[in-house]
BAPA-284729 format. One record per residue: x, y, z of N, C-alpha, C, O, CB in turn. Coordinates in nm, 3 decimals. Glycine has a CB too. Example, Ala and Ser with C-alpha at 12.3 -4.5 7.8 and 13.67 -1.06 7.14 Angstrom:
BEGIN
       n_x       n_y       n_z      ca_x      ca_y      ca_z       c_x       c_y       c_z       o_x       o_y       o_z      cb_x      cb_y      cb_z
     1.319    -0.569     0.780     1.230    -0.450     0.780     1.320    -0.330     0.780     1.424    -0.332     0.846     1.131    -0.447     0.905
     1.285    -0.225     0.708     1.367    -0.106     0.714     1.290     0.003     0.787     1.341     0.114     0.804     1.408    -0.060     0.572
***
This chain:
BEGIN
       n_x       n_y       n_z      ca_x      ca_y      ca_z       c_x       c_y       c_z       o_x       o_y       o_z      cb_x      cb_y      cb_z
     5.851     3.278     5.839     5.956     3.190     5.888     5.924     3.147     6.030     5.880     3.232     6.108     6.093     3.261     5.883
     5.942     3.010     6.075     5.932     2.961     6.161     6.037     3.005     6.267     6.153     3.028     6.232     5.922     2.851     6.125
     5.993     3.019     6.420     6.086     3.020     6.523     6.194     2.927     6.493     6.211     2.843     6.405     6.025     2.990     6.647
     6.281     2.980     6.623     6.422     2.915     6.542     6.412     2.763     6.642     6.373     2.751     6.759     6.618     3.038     6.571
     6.472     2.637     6.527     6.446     2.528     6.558     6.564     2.504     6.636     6.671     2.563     6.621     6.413     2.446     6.455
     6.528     2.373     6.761     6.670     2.329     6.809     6.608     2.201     6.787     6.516     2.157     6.856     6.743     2.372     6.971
     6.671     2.130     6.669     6.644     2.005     6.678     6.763     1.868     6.747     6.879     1.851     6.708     6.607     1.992     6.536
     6.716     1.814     6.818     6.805     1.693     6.848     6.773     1.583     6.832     6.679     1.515     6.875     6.841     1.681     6.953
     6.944     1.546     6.696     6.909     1.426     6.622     6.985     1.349     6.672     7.090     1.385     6.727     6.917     1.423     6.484
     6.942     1.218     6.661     7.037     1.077     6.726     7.074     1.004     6.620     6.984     0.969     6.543     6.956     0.965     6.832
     7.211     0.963     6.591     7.196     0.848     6.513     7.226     0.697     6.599     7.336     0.657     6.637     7.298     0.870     6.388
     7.091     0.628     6.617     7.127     0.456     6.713     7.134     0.418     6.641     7.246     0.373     6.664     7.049     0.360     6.808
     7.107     0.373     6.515     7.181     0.241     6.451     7.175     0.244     6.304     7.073     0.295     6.257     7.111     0.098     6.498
     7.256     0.203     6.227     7.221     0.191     6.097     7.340     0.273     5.997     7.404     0.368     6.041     7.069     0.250     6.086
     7.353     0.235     5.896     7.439     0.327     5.830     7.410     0.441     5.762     7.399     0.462     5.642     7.498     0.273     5.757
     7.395     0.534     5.888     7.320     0.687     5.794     7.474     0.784     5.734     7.572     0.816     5.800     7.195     0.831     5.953
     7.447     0.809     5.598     7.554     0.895     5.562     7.538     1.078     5.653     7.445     1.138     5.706     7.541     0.897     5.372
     7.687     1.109     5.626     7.662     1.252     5.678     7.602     1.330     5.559     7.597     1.450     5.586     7.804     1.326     5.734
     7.559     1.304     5.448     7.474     1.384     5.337     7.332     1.359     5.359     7.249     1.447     5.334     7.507     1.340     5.185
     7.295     1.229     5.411     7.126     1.177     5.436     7.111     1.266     5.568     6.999     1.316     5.575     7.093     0.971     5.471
     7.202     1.299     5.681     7.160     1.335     5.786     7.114     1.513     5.758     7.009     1.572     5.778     7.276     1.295     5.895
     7.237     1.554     5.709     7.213     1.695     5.657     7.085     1.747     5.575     7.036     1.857     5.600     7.320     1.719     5.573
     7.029     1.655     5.466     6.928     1.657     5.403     6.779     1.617     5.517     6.662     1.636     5.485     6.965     1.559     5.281
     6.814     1.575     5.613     6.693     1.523     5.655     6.680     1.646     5.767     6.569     1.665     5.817     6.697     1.350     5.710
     6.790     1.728     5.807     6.756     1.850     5.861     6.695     1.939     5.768     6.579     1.975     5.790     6.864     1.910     5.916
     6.761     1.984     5.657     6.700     2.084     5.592     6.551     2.067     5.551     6.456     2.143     5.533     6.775     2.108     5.486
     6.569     1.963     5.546     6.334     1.888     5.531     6.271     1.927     5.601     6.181     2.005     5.573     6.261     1.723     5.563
     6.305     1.873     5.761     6.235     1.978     5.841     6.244     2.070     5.907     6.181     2.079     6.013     6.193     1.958     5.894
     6.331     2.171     5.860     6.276     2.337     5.844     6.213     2.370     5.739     6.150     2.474     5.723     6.377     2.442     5.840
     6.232     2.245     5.631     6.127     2.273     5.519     5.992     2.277     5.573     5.908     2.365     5.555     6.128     2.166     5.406
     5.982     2.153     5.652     5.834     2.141     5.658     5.769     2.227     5.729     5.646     2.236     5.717     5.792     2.030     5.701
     5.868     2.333     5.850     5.785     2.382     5.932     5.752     2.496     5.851     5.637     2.539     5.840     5.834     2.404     6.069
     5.872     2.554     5.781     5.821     2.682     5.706     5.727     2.651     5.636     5.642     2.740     5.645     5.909     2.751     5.620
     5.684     2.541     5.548     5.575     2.490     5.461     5.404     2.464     5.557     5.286     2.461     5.522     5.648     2.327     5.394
     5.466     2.451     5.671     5.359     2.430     5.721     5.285     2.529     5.797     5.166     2.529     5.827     5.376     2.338     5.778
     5.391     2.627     5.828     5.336     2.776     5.894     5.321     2.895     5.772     5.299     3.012     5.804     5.462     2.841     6.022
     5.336     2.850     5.618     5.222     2.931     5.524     5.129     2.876     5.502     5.041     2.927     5.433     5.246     2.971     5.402
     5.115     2.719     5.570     4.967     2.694     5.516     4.859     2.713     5.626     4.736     2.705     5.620     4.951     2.539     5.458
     4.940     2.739     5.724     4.809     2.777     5.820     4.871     2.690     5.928     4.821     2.761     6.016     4.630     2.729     5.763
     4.924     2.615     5.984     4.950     2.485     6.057     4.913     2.557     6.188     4.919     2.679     6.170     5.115     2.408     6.044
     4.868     2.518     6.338     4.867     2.543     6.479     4.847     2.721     6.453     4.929     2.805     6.490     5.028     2.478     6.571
     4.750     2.744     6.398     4.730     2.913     6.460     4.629     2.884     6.582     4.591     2.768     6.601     4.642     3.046     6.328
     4.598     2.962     6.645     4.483     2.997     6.738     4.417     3.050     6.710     4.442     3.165     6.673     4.488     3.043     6.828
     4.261     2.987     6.709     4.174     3.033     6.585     4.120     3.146     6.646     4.075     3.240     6.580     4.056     2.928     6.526
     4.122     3.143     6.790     4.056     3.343     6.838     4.196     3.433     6.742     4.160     3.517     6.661     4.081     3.406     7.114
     4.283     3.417     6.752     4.337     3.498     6.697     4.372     3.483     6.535     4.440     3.573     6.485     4.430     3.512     6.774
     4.349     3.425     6.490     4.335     3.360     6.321     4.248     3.485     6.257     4.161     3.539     6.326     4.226     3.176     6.303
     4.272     3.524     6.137     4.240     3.661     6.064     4.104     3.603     6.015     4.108     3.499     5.950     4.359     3.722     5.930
     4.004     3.653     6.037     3.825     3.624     5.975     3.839     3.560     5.857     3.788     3.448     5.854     3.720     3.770     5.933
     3.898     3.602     5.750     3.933     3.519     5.619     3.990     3.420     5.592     4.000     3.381     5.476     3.984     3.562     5.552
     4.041     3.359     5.695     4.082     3.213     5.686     4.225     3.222     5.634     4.281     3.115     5.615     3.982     3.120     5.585
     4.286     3.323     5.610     4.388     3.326     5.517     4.523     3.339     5.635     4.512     3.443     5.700     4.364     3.465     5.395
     4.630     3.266     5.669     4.724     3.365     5.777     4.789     3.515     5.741     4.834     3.555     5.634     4.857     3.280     5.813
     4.781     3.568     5.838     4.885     3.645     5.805     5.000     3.658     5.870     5.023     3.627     5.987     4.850     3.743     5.796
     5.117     3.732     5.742     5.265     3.715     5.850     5.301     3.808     5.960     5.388     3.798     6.047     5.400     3.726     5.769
     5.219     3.893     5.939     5.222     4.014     6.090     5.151     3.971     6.238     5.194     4.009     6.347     5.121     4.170     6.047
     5.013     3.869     6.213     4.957     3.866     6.314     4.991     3.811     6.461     4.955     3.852     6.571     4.877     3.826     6.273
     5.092     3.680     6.415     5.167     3.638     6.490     5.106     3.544     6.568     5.141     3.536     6.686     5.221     3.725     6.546
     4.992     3.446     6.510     4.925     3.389     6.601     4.972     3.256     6.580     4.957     3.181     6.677     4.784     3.412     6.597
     5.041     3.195     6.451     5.077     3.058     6.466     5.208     2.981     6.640     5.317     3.024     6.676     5.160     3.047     6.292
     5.145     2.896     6.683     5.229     2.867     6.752     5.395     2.819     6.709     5.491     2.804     6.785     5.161     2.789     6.810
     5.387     2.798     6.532     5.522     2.782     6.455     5.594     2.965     6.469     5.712     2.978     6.436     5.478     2.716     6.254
     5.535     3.059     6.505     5.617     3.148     6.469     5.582     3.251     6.603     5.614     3.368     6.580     5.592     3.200     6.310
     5.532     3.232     6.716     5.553     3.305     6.854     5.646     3.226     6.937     5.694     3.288     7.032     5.417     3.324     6.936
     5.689     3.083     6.920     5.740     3.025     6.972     5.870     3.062     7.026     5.942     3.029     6.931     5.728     2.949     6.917
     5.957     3.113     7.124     6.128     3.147     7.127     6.195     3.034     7.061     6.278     3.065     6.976     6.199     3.160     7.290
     6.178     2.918     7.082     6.216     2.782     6.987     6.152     2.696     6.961     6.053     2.697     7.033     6.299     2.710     7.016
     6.152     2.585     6.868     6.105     2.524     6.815     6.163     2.399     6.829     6.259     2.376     6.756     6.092     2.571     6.722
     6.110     2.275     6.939     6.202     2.143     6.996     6.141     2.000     6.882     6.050     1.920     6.904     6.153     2.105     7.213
     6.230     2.011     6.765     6.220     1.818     6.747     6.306     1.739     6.764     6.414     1.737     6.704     6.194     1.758     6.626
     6.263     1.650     6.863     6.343     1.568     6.843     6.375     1.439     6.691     6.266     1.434     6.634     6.314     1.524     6.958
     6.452     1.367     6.634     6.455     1.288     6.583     6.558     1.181     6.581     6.679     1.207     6.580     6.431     1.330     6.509
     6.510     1.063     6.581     6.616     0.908     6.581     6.610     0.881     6.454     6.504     0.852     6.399     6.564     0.756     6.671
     6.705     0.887     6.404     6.799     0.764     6.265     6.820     0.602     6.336     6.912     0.579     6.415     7.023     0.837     6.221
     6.740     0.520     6.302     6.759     0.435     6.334     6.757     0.344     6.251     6.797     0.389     6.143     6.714     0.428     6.407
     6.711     0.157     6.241     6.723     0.080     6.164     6.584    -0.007     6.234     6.523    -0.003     6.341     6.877     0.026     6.151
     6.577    -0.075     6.120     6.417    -0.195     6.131     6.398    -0.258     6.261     6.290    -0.249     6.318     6.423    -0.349     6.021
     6.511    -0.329     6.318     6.484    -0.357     6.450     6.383    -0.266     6.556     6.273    -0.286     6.607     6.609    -0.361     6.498
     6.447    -0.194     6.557     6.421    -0.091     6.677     6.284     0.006     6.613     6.186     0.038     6.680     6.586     0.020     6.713
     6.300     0.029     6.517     6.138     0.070     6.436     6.046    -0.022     6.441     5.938     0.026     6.404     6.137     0.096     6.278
     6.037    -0.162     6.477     5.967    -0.269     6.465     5.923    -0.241     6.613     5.805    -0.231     6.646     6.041    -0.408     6.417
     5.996    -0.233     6.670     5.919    -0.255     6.861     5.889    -0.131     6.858     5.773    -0.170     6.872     6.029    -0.299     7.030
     5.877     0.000     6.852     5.828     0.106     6.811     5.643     0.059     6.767     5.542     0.041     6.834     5.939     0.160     6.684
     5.668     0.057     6.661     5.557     0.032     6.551     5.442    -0.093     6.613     5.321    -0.102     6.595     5.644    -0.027     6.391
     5.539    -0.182     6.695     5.448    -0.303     6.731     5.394    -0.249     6.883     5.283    -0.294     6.910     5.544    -0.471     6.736
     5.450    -0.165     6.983     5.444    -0.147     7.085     5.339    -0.004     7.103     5.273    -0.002     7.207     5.582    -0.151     7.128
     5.325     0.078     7.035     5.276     0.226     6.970     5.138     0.216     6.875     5.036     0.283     6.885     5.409     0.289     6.863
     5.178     0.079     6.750     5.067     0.108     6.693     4.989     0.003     6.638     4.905     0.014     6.549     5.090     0.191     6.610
     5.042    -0.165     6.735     5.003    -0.257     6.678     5.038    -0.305     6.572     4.939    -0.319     6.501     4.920    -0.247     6.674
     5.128    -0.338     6.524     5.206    -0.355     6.418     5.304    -0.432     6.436     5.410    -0.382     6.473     5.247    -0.255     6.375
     5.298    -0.518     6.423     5.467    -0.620     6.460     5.499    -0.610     6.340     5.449    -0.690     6.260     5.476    -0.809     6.518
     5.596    -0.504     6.292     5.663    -0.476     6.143     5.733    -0.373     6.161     5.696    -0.289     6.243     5.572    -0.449     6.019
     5.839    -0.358     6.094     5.896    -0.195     6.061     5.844    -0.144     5.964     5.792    -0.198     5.866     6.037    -0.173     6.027
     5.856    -0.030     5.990     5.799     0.044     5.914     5.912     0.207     5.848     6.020     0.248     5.891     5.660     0.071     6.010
     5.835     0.251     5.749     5.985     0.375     5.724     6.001     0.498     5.821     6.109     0.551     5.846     5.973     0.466     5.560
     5.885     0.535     5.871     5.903     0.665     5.941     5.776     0.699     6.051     5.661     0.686     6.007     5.914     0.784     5.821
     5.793     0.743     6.189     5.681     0.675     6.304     5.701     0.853     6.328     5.799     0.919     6.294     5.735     0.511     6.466
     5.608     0.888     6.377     5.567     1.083     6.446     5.507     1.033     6.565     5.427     0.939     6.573     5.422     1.216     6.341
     5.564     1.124     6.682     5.502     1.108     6.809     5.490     1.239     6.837     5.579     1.312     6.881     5.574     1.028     6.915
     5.342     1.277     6.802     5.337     1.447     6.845     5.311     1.451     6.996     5.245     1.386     7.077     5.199     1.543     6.763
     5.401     1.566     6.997     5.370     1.631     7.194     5.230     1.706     7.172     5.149     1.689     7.263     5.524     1.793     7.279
     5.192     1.781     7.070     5.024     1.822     7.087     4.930     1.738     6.979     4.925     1.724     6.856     4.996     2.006     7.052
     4.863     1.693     7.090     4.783     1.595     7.031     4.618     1.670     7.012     4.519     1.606     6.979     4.789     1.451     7.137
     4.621     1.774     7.033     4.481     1.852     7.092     4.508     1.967     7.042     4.609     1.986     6.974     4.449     1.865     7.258
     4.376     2.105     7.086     4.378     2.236     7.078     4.369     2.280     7.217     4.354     2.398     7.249     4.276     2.287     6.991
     4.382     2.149     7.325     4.409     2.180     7.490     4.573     2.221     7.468     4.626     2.332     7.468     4.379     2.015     7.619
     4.630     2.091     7.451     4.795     2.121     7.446     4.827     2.222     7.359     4.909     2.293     7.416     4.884     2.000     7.398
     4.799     2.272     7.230     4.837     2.414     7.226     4.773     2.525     7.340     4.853     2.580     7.415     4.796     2.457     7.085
     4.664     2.549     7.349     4.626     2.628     7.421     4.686     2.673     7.570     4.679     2.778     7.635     4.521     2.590     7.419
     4.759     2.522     7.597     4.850     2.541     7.743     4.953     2.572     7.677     5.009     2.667     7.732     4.880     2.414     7.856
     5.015     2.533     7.572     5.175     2.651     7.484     5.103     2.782     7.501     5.120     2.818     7.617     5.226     2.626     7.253
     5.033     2.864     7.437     5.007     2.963     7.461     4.994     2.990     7.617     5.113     3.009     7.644     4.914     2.982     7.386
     4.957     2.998     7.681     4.945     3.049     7.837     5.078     3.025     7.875     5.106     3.105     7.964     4.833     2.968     7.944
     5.162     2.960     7.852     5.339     3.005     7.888     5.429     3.003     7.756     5.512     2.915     7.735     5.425     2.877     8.005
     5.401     3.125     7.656     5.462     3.167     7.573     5.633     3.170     7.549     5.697     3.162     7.445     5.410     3.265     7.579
     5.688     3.187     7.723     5.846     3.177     7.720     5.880     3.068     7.730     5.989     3.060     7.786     5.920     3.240     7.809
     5.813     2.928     7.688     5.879     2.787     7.702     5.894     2.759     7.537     5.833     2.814     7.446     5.770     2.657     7.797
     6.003     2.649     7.528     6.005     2.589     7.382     5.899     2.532     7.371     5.841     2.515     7.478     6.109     2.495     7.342
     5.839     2.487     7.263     5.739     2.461     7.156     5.806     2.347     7.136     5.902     2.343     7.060     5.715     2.561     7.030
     5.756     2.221     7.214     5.791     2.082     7.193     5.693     2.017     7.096     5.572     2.013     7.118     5.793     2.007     7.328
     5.749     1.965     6.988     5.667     1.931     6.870     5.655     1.791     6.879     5.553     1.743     6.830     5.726     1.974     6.733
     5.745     1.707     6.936     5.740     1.555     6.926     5.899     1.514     6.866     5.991     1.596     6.854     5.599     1.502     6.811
     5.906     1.362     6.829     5.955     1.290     6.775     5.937     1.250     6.638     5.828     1.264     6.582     5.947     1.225     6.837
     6.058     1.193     6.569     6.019     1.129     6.448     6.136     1.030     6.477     6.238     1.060     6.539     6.013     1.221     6.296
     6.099     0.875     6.409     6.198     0.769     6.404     6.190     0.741     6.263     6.075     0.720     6.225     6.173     0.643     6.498
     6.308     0.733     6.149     6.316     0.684     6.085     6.400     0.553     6.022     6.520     0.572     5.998     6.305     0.755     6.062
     6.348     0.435     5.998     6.400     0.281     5.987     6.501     0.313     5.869     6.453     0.333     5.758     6.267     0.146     5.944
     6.602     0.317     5.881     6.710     0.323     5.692     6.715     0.199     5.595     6.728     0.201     5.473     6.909     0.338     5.716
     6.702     0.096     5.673     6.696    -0.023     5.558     6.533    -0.063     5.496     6.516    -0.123     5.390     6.764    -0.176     5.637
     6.421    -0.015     5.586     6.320     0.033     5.525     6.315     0.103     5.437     6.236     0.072     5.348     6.264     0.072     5.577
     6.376     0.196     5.424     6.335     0.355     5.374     6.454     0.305     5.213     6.425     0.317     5.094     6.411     0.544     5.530
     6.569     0.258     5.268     6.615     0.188     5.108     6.587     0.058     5.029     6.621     0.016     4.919     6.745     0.172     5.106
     6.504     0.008     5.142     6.447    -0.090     5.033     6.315    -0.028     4.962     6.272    -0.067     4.854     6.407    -0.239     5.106
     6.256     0.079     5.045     6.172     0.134     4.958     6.220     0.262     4.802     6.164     0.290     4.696     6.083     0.198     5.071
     6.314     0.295     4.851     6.366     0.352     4.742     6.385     0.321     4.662     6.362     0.394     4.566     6.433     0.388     4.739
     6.459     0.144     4.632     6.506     0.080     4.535     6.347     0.036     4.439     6.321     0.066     4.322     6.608    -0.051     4.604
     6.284    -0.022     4.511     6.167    -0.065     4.497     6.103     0.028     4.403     6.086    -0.026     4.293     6.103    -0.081     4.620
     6.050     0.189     4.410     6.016     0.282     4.405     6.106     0.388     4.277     6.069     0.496     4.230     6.013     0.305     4.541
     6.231     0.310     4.247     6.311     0.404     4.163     6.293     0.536     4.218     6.235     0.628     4.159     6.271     0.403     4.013
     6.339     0.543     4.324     6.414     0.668     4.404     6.549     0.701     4.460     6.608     0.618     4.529     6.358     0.682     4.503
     6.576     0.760     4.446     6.701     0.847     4.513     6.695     0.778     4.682     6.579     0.779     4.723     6.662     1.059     4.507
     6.773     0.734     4.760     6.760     0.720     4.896     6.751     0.868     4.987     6.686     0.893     5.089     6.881     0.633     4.937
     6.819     0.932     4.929     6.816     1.077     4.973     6.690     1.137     4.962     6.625     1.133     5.067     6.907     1.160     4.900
     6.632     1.195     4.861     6.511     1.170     4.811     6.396     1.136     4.917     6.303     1.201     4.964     6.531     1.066     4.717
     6.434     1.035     4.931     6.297     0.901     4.977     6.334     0.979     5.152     6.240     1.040     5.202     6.356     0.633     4.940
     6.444     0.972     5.219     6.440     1.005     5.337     6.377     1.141     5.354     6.284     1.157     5.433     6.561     0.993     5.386
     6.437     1.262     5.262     6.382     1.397     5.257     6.216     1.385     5.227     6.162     1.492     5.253     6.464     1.485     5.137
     6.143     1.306     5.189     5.983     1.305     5.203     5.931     1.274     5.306     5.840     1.330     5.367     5.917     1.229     5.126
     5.997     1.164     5.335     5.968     1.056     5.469     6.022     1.160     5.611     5.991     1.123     5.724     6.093     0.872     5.452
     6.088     1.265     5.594     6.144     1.361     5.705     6.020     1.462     5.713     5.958     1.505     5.810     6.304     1.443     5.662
     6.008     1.485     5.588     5.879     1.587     5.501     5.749     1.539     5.626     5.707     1.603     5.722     5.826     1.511     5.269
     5.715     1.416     5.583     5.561     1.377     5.612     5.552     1.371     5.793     5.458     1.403     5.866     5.517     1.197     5.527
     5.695     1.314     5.831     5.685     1.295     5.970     5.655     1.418     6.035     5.572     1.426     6.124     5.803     1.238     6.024
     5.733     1.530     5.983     5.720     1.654     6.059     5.592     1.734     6.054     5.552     1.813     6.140     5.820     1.737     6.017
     5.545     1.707     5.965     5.385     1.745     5.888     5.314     1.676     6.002     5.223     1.742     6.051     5.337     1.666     5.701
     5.335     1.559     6.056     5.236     1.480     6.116     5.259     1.553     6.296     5.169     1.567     6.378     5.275     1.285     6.083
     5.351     1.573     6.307     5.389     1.653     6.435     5.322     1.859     6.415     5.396     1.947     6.460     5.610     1.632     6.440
     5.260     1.878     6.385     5.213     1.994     6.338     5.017     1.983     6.323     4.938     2.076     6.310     5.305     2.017     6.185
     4.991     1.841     6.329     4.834     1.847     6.270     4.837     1.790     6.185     4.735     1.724     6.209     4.766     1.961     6.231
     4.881     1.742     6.062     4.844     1.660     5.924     4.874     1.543     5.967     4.968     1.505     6.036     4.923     1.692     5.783
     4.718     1.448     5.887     4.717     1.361     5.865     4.667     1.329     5.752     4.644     1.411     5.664     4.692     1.323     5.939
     4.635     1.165     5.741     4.594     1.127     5.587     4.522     0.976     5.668     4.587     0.872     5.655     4.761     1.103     5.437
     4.412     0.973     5.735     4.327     0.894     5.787     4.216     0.897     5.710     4.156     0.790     5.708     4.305     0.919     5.911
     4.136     1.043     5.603     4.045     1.030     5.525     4.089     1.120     5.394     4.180     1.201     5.375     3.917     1.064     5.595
     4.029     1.090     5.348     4.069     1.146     5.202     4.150     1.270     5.169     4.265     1.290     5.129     3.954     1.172     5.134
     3.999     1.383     5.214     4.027     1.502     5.192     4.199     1.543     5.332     4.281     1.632     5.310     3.848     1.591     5.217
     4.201     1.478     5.415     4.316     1.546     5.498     4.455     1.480     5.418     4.562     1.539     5.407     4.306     1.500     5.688
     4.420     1.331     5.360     4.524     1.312     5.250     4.560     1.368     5.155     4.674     1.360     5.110     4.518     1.235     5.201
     4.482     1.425     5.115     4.515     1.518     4.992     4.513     1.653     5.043     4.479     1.722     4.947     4.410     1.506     4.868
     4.528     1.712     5.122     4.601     1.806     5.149     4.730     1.820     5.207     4.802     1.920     5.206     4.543     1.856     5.198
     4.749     1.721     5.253     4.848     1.666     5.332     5.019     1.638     5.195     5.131     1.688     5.184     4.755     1.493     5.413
     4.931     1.521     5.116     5.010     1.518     5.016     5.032     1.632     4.881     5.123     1.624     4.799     4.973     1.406     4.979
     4.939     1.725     4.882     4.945     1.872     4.813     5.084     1.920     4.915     5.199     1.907     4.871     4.766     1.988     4.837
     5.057     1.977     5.052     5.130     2.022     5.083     5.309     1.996     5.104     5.400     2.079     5.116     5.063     2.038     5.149
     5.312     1.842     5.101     5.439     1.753     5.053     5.517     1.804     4.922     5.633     1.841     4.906     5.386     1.599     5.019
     5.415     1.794     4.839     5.461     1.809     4.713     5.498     1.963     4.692     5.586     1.992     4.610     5.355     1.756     4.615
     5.435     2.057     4.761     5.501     2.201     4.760     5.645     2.232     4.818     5.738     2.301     4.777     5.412     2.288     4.837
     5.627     2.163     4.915     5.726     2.128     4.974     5.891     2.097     4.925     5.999     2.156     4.928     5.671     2.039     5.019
     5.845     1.988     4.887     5.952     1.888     4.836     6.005     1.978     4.718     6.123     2.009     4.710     5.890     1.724     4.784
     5.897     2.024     4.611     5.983     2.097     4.496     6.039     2.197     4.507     6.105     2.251     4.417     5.931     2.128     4.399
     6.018     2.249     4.649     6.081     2.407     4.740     6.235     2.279     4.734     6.329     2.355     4.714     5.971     2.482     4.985
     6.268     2.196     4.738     6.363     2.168     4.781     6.434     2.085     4.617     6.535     2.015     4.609     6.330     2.090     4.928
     6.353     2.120     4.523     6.451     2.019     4.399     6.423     1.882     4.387     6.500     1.807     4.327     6.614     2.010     4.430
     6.251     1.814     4.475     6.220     1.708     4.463     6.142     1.667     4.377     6.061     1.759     4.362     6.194     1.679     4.544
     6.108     1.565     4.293     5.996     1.536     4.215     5.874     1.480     4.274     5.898     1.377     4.338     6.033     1.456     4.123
     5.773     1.507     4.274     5.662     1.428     4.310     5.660     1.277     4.364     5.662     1.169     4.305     5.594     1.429     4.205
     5.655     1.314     4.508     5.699     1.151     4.492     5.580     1.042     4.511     5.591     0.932     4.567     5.817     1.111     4.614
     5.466     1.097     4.453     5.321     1.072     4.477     5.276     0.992     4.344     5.184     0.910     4.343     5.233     1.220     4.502
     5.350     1.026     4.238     5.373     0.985     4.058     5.373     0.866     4.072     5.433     0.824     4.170     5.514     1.028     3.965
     5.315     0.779     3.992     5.282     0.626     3.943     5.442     0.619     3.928     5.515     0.693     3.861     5.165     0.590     3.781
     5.480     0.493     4.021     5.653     0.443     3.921     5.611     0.376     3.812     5.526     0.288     3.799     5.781     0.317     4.003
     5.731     0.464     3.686     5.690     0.376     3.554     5.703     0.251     3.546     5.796     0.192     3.601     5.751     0.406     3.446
     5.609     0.191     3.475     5.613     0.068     3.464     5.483     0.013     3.556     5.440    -0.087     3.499     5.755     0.022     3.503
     5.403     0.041     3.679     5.373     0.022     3.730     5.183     0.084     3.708     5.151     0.198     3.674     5.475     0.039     3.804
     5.102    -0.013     3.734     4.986     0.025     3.683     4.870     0.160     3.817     4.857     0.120     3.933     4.912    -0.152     3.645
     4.823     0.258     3.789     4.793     0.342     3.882     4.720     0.245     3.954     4.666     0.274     4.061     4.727     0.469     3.843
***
């Protein structure tokens, strides 16, 4: 189990229900617990020879941490658009943006050398009229679609990405463990009707 999280969520704009907001917390404590059995931010001097973690050793920075800081914005396409265009070149909205605070194995390595500070993980922004037009699109649940899209952002604030293959497919393995820890279906599955 992951240190205990203090996350602070904003809602700026958009019509987020109080059931989408609740679900998009429980995702990510999903993800951190999902991501501190798969190994996520250990310190590899202290990482067990076998590659394997263990839960006694205590070396992940998800679980020496006193807390665990994400922030996250509920927002809408506007404001995800200057985000996305200003951040990543993109004049578009997009469904869900990660701004990790460790970008390196420097910035953990300075978490470790002051052990009594929170464990600032970053940001996540997610667009809602994105994220339901992709749902509809997608024959998904909106709930659903946000709880993956909460899933992947927090994954991406931890180390995962999906820039080449193999980190995609672990990335999306570890989603999918994830998600069915939580009663989700694959949300990686061809929509029927639709050719792979």
């Amino acid at each position: 189990m992951t240190a205990p999280l203090d996350l602070d969520l904003e809602v700026e704009a958009g019509d987020w229900q109080q059931e989408e907001i609740a679900a998009i917390e429980a995702a990510i404590i999903a993800a951190l617990d999902g991501a501190l059995d798969d190994g996520a931010l250990w310190d590899d001097d202290a990482h067990p020879t076998d590659g394997t973690p263990d839960e006694g050793d205590g070396a992940s920075l998800l679980s020496v941490a006193p807390v665990i800081e994400v922030g996250v914005r509920l927002s809408d396409d506007a404001s995800v658009r200057i985000l996305n265009r200003d951040y990543r070149d993109k004049d578009k909205p997009t469904n869900v943006l990660s701004f990790a605070a460790l970008e390196s194995a420097d910035d953990a390595d300075a978490f470790m050398m002051a052990p009594d500070m929170p464990l600032m993980l970053g940001d996540i922004v997610i667009a809602r009229e994105t994220c339901a037009r992709e749902a509809v699109e997608q024959n998904k649940s909106l709930k659903n679609h946000l709880v993956h899209l909460a899933v992947h952002g927090t994954l991406h604030l931890v180390g995962y990405d999906h820039m080449v293959d193999d980190e995609a497919e672990e990335m999306e393995e570890l989603e999918r463990q994830i998600l069915a820890g939580l009663g989700i279906d694959d949300p990686y599955e061809p929509i029927e009707d639709e050719p792979v």
